[in-house]
C-alpha positions as CSV (number, residue, x, y, z in Angstrom):
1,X,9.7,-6.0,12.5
2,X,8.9,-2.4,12.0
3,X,8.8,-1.6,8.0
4,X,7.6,2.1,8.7
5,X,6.4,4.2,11.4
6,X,6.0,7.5,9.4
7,X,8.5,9.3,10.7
8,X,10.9,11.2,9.1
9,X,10.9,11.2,4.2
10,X,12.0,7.4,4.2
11,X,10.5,4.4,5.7
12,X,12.1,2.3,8.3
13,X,13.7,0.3,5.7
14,X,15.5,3.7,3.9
15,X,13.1,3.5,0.7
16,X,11.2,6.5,-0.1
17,X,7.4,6.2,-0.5
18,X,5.8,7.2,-3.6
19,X,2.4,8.7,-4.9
20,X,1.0,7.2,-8.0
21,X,-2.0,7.8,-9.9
22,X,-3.3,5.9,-13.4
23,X,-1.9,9.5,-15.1
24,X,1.0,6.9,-16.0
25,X,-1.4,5.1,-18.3
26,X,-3.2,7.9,-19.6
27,X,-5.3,8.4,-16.6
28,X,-6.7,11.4,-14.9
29,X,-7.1,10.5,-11.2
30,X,-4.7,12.9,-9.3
31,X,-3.1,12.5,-5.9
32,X,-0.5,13.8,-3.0
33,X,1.0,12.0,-0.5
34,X,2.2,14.5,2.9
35,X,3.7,13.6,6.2
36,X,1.3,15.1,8.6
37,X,1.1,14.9,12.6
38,X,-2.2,14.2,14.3
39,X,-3.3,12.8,17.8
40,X,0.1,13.3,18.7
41,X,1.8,11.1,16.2
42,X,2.9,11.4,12.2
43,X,0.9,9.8,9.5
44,X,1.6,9.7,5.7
45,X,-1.9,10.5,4.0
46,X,-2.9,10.2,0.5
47,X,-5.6,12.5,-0.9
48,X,-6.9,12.3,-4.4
49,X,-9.6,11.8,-6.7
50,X,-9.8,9.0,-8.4
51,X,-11.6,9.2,-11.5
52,X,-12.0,6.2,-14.7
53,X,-11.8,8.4,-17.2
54,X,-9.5,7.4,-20.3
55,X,-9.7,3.6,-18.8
56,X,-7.7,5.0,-15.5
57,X,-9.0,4.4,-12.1
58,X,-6.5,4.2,-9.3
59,X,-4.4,6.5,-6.8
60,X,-1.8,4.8,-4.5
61,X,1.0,5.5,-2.3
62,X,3.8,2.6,-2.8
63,X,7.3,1.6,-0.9
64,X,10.1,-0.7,-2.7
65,X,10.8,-2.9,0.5
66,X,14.5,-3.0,-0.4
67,X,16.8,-0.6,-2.5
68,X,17.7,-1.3,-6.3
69,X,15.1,-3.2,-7.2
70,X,16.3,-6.0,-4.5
71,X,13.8,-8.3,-2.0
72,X,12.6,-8.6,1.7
73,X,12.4,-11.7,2.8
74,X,9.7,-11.9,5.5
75,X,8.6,-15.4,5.1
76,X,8.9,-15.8,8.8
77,X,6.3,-13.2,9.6
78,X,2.6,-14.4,9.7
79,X,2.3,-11.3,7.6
80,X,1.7,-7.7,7.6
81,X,-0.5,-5.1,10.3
82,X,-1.2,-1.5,9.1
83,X,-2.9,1.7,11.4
84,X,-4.7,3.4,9.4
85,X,-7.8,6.0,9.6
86,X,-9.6,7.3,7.1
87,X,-13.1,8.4,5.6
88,X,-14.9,5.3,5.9
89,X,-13.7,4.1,1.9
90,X,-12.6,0.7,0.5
91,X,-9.0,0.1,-0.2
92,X,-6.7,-2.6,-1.1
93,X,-3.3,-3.6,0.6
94,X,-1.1,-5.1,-3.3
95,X,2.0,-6.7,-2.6
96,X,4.5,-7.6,-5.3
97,X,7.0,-10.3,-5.6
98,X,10.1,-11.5,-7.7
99,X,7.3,-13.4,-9.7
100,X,5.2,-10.5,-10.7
101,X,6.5,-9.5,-13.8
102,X,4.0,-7.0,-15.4
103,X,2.5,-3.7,-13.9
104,X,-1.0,-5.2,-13.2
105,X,0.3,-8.2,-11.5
106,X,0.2,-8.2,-7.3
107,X,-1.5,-10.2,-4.7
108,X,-4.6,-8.2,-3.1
109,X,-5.9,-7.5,0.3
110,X,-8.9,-4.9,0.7
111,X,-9.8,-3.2,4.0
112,X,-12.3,-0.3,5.0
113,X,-10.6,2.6,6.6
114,X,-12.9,4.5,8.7
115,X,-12.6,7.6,10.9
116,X,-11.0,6.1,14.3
117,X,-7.6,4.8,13.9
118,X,-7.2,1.1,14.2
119,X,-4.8,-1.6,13.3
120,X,-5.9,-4.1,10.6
121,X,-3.9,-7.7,10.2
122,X,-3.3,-8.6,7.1
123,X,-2.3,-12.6,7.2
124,X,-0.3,-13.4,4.1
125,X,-2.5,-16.8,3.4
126,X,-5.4,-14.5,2.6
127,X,-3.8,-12.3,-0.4
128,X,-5.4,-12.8,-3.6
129,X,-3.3,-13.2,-6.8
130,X,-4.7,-10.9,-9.3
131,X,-3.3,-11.4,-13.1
132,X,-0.6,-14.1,-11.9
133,X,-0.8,-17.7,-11.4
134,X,2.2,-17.9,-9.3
135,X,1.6,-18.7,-6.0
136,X,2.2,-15.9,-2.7
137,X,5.7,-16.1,-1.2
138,X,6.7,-13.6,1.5
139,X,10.7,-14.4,0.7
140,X,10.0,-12.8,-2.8
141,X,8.6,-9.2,-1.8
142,X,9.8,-6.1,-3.4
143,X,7.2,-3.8,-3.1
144,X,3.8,-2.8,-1.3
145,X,1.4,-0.4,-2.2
146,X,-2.0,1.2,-0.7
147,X,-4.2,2.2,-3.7
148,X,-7.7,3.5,-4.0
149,X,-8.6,1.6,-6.7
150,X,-11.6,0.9,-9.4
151,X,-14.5,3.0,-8.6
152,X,-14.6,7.4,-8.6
153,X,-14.3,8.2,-5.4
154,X,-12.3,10.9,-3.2
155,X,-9.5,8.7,-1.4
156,X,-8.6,10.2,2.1
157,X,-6.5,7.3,3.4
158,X,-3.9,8.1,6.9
159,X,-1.2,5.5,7.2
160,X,1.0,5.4,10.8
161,X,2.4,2.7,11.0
162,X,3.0,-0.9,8.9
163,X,5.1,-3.7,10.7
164,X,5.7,-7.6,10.0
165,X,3.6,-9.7,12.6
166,X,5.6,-12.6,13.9
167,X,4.4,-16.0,14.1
């Protein structure tokens, strides 16, 4: 199941992807997220410095996975694969759910993004609650985010694709 192949303002499900920084908390990390073409195909690429100034420290791009707030249900996927490129930098793959209830609260997948495109797998056995005891369930997900995350750094971070892997 395709969720987004970066073509065209809204994802493959019809939400619109959104660049975040930690500005909404006071922050001073700033960010942009452009549709841009390269090796014949069309990415969505975040650029930004992240910075922990004023106890801030992230940059993301995010996609609600259904519109008003509702769910995907993609409990029979295995879970999720992303190509991606990048400059070599750490970054983490959050997933939210019905049962995360406050702003920090996601499940966590990191993955190194380096300068030749390639398609990571993402199983959803392996994301990490952080802030949340409740346990993962892909029937529950309303949103996903790529975020550059915890440390100054300059994010450079090319998404092409994302798509539910079947079991």
């Amino acid at each position: 199941m395709l969720v987004d192949d970066a073509r065209g303002p809204l994802s493959r499900l019809g939400t619109p992807w959104r660049c975040t920084t930690d500005r909404v908390m006071g922050g001073v990390s700033e960010a942009s997220l452009s549709g841009v073409e390269a090796e014949g195909r069309p990415w969505r690429r975040l650029r930004g410095g992240v910075r922990l100034d004023n106890d801030g420290g992230f940059v993301q791009m995010g996609l609600d996975l259904a519109p008003d707030g509702g769910t995907l249900d993609l409990s029979a996927f295995e879970g999720l694969r992303l190509l991606v490129v990048g400059n070599g930098e750490t970054y983490g793959l959050h997933l939210r759910t019905r049962d995360c209830r406050h702003p920090w609260e996601s499940y966590r997948a990191a993955f190194a993004a380096g300068p030749v495109p390639a398609e990571v797998d993402f199983p959803f056995k392996d994301f990490i609650p952080h802030r949340l005891d409740a346990p993962f369930d892909p029937a529950r997900l309303r949103r996903l985010a790529l975020i550059a995350i915890g440390r100054e750094f300059q994010a450079d971070l090319w998404l092409g694709r994302i798509e539910a892997v079947p079991r």
